[in-house]
C-alpha positions as CSV (number, residue, x, y, z in Angstrom):
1,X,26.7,108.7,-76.6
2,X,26.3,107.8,-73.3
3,X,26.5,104.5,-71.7
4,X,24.0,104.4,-69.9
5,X,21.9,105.1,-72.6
6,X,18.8,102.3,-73.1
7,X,19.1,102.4,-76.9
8,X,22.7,102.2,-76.6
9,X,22.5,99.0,-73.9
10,X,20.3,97.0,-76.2
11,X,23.1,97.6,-79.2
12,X,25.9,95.8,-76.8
13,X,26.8,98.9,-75.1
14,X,26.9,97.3,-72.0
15,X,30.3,95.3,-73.3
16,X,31.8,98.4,-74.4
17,X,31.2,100.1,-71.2
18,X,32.5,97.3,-69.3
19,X,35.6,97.2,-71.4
20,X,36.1,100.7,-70.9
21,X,36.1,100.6,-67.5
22,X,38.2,97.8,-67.4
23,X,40.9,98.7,-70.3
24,X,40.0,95.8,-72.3
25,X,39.4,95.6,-76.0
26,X,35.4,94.8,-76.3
27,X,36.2,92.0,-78.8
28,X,38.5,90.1,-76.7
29,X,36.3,90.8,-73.4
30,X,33.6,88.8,-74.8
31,X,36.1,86.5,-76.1
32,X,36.8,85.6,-72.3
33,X,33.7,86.1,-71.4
34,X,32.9,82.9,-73.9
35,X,35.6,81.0,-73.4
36,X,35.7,81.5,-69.4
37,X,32.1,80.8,-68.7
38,X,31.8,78.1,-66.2
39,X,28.7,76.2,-68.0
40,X,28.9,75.7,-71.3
41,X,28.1,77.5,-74.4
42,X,27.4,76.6,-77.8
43,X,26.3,77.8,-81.0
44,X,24.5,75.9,-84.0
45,X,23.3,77.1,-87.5
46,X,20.2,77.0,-89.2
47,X,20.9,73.6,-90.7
48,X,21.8,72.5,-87.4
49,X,25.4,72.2,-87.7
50,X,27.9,73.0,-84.7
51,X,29.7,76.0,-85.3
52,X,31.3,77.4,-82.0
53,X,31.9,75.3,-78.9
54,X,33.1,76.8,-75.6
55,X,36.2,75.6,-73.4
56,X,33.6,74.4,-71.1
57,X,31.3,72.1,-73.9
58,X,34.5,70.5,-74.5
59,X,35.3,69.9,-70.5
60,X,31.3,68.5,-69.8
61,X,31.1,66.5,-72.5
62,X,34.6,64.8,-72.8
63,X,34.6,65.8,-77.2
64,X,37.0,68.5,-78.5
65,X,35.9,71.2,-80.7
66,X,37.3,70.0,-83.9
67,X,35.0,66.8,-82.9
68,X,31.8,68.8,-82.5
69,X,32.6,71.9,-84.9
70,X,30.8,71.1,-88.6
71,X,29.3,68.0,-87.8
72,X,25.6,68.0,-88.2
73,X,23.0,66.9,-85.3
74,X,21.3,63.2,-86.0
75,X,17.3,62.5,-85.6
76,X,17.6,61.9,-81.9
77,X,17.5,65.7,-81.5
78,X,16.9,67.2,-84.9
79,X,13.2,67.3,-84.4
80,X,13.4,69.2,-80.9
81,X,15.9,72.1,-82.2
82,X,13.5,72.6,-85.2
83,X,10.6,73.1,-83.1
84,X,13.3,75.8,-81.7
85,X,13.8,77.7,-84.7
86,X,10.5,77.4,-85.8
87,X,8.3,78.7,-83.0
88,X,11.3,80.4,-80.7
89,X,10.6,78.6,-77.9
90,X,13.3,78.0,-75.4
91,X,13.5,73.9,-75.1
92,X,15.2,72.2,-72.7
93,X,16.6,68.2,-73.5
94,X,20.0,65.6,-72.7
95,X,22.8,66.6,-73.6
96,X,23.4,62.9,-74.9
97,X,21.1,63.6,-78.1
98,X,23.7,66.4,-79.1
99,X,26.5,64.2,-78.9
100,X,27.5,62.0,-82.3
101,X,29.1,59.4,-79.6
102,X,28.0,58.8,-75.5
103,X,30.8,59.6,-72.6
104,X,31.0,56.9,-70.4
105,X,31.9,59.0,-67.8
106,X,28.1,60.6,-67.9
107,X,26.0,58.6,-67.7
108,X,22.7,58.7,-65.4
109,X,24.9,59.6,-62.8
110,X,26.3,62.7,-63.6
111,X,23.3,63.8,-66.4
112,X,23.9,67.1,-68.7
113,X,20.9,69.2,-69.3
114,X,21.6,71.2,-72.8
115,X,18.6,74.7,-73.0
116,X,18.5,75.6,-76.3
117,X,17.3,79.4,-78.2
118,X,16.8,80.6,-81.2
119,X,19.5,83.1,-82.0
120,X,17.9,86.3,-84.0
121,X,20.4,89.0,-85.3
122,X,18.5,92.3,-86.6
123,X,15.4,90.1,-86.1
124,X,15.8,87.3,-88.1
125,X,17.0,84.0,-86.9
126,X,20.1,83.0,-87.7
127,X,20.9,79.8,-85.8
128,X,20.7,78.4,-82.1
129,X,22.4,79.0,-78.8
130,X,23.2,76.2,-76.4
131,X,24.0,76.6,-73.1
132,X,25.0,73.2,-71.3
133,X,24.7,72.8,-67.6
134,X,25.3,69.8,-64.8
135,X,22.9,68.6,-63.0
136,X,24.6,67.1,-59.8
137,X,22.4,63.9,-58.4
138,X,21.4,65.1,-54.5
139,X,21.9,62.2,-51.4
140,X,18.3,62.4,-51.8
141,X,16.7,61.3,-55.1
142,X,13.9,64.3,-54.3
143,X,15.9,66.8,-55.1
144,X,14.7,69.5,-56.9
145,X,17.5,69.8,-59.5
146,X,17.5,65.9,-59.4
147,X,14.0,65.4,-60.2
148,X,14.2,68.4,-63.1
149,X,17.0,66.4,-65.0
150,X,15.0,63.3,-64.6
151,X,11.7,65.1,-66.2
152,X,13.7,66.4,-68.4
153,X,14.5,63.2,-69.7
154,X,10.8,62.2,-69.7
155,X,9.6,65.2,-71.5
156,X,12.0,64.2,-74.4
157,X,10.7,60.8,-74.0
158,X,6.7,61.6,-74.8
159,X,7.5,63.6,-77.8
160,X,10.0,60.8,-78.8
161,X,7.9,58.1,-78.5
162,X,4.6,57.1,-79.6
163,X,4.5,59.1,-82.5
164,X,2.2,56.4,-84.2
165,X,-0.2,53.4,-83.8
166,X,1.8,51.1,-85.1
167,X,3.3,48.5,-82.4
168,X,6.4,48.1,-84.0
169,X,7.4,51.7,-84.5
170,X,6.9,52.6,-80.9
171,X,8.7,49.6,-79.7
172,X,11.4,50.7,-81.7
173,X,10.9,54.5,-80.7
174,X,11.5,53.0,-76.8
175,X,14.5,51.4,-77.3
176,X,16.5,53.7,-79.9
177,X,15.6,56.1,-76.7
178,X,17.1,54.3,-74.0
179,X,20.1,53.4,-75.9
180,X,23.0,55.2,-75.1
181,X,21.3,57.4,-72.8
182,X,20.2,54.7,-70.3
183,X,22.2,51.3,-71.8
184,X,24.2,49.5,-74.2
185,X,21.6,47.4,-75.5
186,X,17.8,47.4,-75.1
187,X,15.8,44.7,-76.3
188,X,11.8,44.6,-76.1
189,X,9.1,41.7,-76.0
190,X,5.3,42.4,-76.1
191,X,2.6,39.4,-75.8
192,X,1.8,38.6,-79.3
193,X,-2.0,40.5,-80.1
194,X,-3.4,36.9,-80.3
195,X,-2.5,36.6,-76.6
196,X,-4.7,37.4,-73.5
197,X,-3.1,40.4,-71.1
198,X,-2.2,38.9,-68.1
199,X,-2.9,41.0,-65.1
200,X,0.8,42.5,-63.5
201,X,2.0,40.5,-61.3
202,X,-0.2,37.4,-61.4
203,X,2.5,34.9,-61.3
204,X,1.9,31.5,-63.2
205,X,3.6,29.6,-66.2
206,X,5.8,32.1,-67.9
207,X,3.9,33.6,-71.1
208,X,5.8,33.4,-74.6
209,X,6.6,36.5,-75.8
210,X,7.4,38.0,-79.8
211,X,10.5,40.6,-80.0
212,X,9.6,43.3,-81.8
213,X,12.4,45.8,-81.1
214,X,16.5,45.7,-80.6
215,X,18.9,48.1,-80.2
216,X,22.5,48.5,-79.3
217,X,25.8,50.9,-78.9
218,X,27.5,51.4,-82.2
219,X,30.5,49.6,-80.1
220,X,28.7,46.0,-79.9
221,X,27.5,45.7,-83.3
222,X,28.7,42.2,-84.9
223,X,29.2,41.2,-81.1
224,X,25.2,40.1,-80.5
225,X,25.3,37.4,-83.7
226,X,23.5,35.2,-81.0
227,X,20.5,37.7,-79.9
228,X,17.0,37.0,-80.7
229,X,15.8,39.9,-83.8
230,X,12.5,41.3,-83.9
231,X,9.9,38.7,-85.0
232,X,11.1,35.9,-83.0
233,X,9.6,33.9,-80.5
234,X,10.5,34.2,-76.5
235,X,10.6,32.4,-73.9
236,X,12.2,33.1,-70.8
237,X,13.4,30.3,-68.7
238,X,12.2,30.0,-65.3
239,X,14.6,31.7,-62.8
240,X,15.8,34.3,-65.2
241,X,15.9,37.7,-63.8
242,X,13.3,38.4,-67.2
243,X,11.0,34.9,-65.4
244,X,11.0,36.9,-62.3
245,X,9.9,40.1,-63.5
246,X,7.1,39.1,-65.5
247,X,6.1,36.8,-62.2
248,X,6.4,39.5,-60.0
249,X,5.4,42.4,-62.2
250,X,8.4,44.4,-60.5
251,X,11.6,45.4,-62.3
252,X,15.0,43.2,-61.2
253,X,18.0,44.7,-61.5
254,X,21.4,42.5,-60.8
255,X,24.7,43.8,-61.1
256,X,28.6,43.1,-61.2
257,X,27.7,39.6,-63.0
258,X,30.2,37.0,-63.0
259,X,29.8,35.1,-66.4
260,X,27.9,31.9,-64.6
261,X,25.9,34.3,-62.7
262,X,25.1,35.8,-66.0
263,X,24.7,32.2,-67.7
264,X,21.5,32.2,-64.8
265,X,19.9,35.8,-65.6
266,X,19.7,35.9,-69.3
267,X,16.5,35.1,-70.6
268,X,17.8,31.9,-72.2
269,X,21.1,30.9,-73.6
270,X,21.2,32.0,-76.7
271,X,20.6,35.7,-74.9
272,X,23.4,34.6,-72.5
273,X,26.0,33.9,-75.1
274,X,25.1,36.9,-76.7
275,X,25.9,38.8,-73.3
276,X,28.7,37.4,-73.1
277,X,30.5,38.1,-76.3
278,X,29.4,41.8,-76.0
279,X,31.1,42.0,-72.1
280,X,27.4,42.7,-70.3
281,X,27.9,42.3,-66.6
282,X,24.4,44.2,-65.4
283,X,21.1,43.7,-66.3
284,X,17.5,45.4,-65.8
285,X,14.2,44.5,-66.9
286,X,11.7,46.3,-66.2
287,X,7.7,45.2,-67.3
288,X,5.7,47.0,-69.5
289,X,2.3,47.7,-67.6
290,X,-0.6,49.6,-68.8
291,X,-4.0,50.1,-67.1
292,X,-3.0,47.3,-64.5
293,X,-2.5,44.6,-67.2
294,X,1.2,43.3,-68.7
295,X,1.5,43.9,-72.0
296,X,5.6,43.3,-72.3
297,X,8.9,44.1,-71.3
298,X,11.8,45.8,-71.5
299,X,15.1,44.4,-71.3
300,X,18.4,46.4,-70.4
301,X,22.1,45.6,-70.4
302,X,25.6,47.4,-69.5
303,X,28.8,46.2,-70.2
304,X,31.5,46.7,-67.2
305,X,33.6,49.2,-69.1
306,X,30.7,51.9,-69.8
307,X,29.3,51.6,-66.5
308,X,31.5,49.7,-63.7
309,X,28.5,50.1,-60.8
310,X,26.0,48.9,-62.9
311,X,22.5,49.9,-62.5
312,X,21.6,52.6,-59.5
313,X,18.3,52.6,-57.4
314,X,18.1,55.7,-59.5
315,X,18.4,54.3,-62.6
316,X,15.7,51.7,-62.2
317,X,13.2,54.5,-60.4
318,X,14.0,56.4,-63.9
319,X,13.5,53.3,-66.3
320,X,10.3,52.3,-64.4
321,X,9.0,55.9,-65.3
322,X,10.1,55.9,-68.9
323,X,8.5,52.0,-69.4
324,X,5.0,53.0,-67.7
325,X,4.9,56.2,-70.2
326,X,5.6,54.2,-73.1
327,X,3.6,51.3,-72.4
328,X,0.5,53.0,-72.4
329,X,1.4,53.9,-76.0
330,X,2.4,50.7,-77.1
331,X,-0.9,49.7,-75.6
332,X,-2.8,52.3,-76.8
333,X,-1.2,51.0,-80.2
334,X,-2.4,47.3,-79.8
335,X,-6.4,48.3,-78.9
336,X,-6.1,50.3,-82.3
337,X,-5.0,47.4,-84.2
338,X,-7.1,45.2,-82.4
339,X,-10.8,47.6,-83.5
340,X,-9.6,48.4,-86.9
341,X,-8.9,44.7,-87.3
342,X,-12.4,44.2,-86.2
343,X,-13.4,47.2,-88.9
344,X,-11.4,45.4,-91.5
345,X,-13.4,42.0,-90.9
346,X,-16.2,43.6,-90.6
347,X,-16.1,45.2,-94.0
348,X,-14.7,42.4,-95.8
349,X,-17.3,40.3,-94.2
350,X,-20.4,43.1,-95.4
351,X,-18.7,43.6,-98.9
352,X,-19.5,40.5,-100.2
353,X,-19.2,39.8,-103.9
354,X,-21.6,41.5,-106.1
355,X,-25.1,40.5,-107.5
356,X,-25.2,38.2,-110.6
357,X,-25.4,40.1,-113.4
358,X,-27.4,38.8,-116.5
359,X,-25.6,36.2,-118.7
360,X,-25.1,39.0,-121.1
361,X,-22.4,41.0,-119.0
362,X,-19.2,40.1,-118.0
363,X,-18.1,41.4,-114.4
364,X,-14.8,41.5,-112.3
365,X,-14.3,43.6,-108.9
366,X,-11.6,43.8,-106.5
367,X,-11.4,45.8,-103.4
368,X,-7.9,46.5,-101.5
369,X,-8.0,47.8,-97.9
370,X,-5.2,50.8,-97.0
371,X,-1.7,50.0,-97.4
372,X,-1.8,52.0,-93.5
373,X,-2.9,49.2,-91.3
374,X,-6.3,48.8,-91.8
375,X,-7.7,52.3,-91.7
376,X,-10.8,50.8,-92.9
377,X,-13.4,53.1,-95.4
378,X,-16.8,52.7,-96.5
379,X,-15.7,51.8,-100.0
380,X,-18.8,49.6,-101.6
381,X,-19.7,48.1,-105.1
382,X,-22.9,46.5,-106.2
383,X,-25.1,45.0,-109.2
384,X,-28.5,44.0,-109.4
385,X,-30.5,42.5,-111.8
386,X,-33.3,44.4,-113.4
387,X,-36.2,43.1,-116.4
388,X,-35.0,43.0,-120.1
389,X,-31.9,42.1,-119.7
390,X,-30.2,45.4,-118.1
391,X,-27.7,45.1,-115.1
392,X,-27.2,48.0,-112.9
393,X,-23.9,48.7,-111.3
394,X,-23.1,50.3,-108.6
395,X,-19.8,52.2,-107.0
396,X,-20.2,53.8,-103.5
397,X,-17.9,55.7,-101.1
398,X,-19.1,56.7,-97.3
399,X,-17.4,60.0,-96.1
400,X,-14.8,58.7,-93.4
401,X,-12.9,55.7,-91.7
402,X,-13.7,52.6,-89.3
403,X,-16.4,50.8,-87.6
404,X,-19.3,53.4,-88.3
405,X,-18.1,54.1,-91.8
406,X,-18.4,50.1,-92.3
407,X,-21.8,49.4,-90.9
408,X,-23.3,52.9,-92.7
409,X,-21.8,51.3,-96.4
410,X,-23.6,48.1,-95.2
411,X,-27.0,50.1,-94.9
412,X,-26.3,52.4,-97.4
413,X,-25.9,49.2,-100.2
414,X,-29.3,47.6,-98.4
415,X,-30.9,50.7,-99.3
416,X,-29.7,50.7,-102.9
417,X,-30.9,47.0,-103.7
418,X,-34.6,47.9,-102.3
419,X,-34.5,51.1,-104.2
420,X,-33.1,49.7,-107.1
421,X,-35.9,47.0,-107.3
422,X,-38.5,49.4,-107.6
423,X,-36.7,49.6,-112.0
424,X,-36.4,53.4,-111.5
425,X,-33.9,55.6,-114.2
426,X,-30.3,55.9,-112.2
427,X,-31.0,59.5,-111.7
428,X,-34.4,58.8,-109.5
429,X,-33.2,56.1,-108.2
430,X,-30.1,58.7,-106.6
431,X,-32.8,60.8,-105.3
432,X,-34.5,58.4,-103.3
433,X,-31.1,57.1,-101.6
434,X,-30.3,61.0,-101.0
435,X,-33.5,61.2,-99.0
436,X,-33.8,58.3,-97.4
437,X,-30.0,58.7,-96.0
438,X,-30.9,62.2,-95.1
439,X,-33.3,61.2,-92.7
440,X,-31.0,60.3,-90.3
441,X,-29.5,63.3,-88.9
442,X,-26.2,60.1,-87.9
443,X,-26.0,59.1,-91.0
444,X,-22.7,59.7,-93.3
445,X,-22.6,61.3,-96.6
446,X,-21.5,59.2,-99.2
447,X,-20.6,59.4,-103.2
448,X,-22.1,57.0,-105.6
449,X,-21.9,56.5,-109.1
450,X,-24.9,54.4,-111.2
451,X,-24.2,52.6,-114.4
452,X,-27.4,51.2,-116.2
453,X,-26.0,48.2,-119.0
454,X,-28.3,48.0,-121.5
455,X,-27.2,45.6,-123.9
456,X,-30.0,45.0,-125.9
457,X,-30.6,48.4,-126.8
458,X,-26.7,49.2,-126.4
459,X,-26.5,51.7,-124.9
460,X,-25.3,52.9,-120.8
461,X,-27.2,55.6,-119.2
462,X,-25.4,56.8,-116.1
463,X,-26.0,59.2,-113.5
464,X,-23.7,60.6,-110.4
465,X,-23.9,61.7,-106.5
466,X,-20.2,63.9,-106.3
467,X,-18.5,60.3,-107.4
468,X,-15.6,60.3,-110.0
469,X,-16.3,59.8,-113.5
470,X,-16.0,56.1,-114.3
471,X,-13.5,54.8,-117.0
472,X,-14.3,53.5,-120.7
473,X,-11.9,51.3,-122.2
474,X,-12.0,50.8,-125.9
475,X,-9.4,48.5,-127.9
476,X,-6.9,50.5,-130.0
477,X,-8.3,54.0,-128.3
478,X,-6.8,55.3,-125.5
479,X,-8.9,55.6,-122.1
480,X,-12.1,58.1,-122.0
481,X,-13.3,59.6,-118.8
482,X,-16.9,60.2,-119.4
483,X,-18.2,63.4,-118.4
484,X,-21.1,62.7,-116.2
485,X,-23.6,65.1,-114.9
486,X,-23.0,65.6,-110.8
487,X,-24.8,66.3,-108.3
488,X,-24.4,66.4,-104.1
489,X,-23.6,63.4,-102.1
490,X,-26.0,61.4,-100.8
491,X,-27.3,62.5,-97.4
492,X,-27.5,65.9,-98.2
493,X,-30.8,66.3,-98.9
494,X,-30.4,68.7,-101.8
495,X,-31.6,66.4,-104.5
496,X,-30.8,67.6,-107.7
497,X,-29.5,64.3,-109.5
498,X,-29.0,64.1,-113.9
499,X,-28.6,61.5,-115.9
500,X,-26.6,60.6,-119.5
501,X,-26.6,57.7,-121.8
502,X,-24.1,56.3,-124.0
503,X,-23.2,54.2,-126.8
504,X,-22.6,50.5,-125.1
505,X,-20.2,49.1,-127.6
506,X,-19.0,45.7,-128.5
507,X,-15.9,44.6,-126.4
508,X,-15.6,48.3,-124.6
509,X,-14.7,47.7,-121.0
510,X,-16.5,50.1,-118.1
511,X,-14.9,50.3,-114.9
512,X,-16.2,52.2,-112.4
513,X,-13.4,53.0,-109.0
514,X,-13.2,54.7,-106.0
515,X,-10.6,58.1,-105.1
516,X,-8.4,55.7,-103.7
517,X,-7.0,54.2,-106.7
518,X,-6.3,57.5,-108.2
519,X,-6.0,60.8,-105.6
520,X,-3.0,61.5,-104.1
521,X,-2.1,63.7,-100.7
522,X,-1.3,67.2,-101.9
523,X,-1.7,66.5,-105.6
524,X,-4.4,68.3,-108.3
525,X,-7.3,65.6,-109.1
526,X,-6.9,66.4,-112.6
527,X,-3.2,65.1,-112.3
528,X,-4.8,62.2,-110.6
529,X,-7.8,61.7,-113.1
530,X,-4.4,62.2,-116.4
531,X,-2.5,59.4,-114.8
532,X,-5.5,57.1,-115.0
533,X,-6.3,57.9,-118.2
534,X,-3.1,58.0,-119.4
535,X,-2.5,54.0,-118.9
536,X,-2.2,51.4,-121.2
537,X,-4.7,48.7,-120.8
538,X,-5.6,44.9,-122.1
539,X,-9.2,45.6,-123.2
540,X,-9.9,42.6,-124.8
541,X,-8.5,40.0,-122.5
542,X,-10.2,38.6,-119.5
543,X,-11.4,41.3,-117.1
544,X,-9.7,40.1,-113.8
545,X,-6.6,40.5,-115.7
546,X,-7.2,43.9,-116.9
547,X,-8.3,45.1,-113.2
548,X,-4.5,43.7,-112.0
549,X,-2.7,45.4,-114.8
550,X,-5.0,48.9,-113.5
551,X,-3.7,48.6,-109.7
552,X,-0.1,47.4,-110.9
553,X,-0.1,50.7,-112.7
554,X,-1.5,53.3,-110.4
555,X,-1.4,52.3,-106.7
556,X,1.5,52.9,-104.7
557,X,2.8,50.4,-102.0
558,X,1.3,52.0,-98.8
559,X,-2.2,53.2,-100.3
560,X,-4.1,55.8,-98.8
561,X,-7.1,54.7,-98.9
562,X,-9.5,51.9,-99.8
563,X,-10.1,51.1,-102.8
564,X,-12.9,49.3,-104.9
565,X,-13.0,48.6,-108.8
566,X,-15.6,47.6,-110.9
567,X,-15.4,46.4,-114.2
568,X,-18.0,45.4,-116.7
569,X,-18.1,44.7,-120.6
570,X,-21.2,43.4,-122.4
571,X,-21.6,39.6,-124.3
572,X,-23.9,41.5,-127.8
573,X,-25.1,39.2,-129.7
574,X,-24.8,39.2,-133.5
């Protein structure tokens, strides 16, 4: 076949025609090909394990192959090279998130950009190919290739950090990212949520700060025993290169400390014996700014022998960057916290404690906001009191999460108690609250179950809107889901509500729950619904205790969602 053939070209013909010509063996012409390459060149399998390492990734990165070969990549660039295999997108990121340990001897100044492919064979992907470049820093900081390592860096940076709305995490996320890339140790402080943002730059008394994030170089673990830890309290000391950052709202870098200088710059001296034991001799802090308004800082140190020089012009042009990015995060983290801790006072403040009942029903409720950090519901429970002695209870559950979903259970539970009054069955009662919700075109759908007690005559009549069956507890038995008639949420306007009575039994136990306490992400409800009544209860002892023993057994630590429990057992006289 000839060479110049296309089909024959995109089979590697053009390595066989080259060794031809050149009276090389194909195999070892792409051997030197490989091994000769001035950048480097590296290959990775699917379970993102180095496998093949050219003379050149050796040379760049200062680690041998039998270093590199076998060992598997950590989190720092797992997620990136998955994205790779996944979608096939070429990704470009530092080479310093390959690399189990840092190399002093490039650092910001000398930066290695790794590109990485997904490597298909017949096809199907097989692993990744690396090819690892330098990226020489210009006179001028504008430089094209200058300015593409340092974006680069920030590109790897948003998809790094900020991944949630929780303050701590993202703190966290900023300072496992700067450290070793950037430093030897990162620390971060953020005015407490209690606090009023000060505008940047404003000057005045030194604000006291709370640490919520630390991290350091494998090489000065046990040497910080003196540092502040997440949690703690801050306050700088006037002077301080920290002071006169958060005075000026400008970063301060100082260099090539002697240990009194260095006694001056640290924050306090605690920090500065901690600095000292670890061999820092440069410092930068930089504030954390968002919309105008200080919401922290971040705190870097070198020690002399990773980085002689200290920190560059460049290095605190790059830093500022990285902090503005990732303080709108962590601020966009505290405004979350901040409304759904409104939400969450809100509802707690709306869900007061139930109606009386009559003195012939015993009651117990409990409601538990999301393990999540307040992702507040519309979880609701209610009784009222109705002629001859019957009690009607009352579970609810608005569709959705936060402020709205708060006020609409509020409204939704007004509605129910004017309804309710009117001494309709549970089933009409349903209808009316489906179209009176449905009237408003804003309104939320909700679920709600209806529980008419009915001592005297003994008997419960129930009726529901798409709510789970509530739970009857008999001593000696084990747990019965009744099977209640259902129709649509409320708010739907379809109507269409039954109803079904039972036998109300001395010392049986009715609780009544929202899907938090039993659903589960990515699990059957029937699963759900066997779990519940597959516990072991104490029916005949005091109710509170028997709603404690219920979440003990089913909810997990971080809960999903809200959840509200109702229980009720009837007083029958003999």
């Amino acid at each position: 076949m000839d060479p110049a053939d296309p089909d024959r070209r995109a089979d590697g013909g053009l390595i066989e025609a080259a060794a031809a010509e050149l009276g090389a063996d194909p195999v070892d012409l792409l051997s030197a090909l490989t091994d000769q390459a001035p950048f480097g060149l590296a290959l990775l399998d699917l379970r993102l394990r180095w496998r093949y390492v050219n003379p050149a990734v050796q040379r760049l990165t200062g680690h041998p192959a039998e270093q590199l070969t076998g060992s598997v990549l950590g989190p720092r660039s797992a997620r990136t090279l998955e994205r790779v295999l996944a979608d096939g997108r070429t990704r470009t990121l530092p080479v310093s998130d390959l690399l189990p340990l840092p190399h002093p001897g490039d650092r910001a100044r000398r930066p290695l950009t790794a590109v990485a492919r997904r490597l298909e064979l017949h096809g199907r992907p097989v692993g990744l190919v690396i090819a690892v470049t330098t990226v020489e820093p210009a006179p001028d900081r504008h430089d094209l290739e200058h300015a593409r390592a340092r974006l680069t860096l920030l590109d790897a940076a948003a998809e790094r950090i900020g991944t949630t709305l929780d303050i701590g995490t993202t703190c966290t996320e900023l300072a496992d990212f700067t450290v070793p890339r950037l430093a030897d140790l990162a620390t971060i402080d953020v005015l407490p949520p209690e606090a009023a943002v000060r505008d940047s730059g404003a000057g005045g008394s030194v604000p006291r700060l709370r640490r919520t994030a630390v991290a350091r170089a494998p090489h000065l673990r046990g040497r910080l025993a003196e540092l502040a830890l997440p949690g703690e309290s801050i306050r700088y000391l006037p002077g301080t290169a920290a002071a006169r950052c958060l005075a000026t709202g400008k970063p301060v870098a100082v260099n090539q400390l002697t240990p009194q200088e260095l006694t001056g710059a640290a924050a306090d001296p605690a920090t500065a014996a901690a600095y000292r034991a670890a061999g820092v001799d440069a410092l930068l802090e930089v504030p954390l700014t968002a919309r105008g308004q200080l919401i922290g800082m971040l705190s870097l140190a070198r020690t002399g022998e990773a980085s002689p020089s200290g920190f560059t012009d460049d290095d605190v042009v790059l830093v500022q960057d990285l902090a503005g990015r990732a303080a709108l995060s962590i601020d966009n983290a505290r405004r979350y916290t901040r409304s759904q801790g409104i939400a969450l006072e809100l509802q707690r403040a709306l869900l007061a404690e139930p109606g009386s009942p009559h003195p012939n029903l015993e009651l117990a409720s409990r409601y538990l906001p999301s393990g999540t950090s307040s992702v507040v519901g519309g979880d609701w429970y209610e009784t009222v009191r109705l002629p001859f002695g019957r009690t009607l209870l009352v579970m609810g559950d608005v569709m959705g999460h936060g402020v709205e979903a708060a006020v609409d259970m509020s409204s939704y539970r007004s509605m129910l108690r004017y309804v309710a009054s009117m001494d309709l069955p549970p089933h009409r009662i349903l209808r009316q609250l489906d179209h009176l919700i449905s009237e408003n075109e804003s309104a939320r759908p909700a679920t709600c179950l209806l529980a008419l007690a009915d001592p005297a005559r003994q008997r419960w009549t129930l009726s529901s809107a798409g709510h789970l069956p509530p739970a009857l507890l008999t001593a000696d038995r084990p747990i019965e889901l009744l099977d209640v008639p259902t129709g649509p949420p409320l708010g739907t306007g379809l109507g269409g509500y039954e109803q079904t009575t039972r036998e109300l039994a001395p010392g049986q136990v009715l609780m009544l729950y929202t899907d938090g306490l039993v659903e589960r992400r990515g699990e059957d409800i029937d699963a759900s619904l066997a779990r519940l009544a597959g516990l072991h209860l104490p029916v005949g002892g005091d109710l509170d205790d028997l709603l404690d023993a219920t979440l003990r057994g089913l909810t997990p630590q971080d809960a999903e969602d809200d959840i509200a429990l109702l229980a009720a057992r009837a007083r029958i006289r003999s």
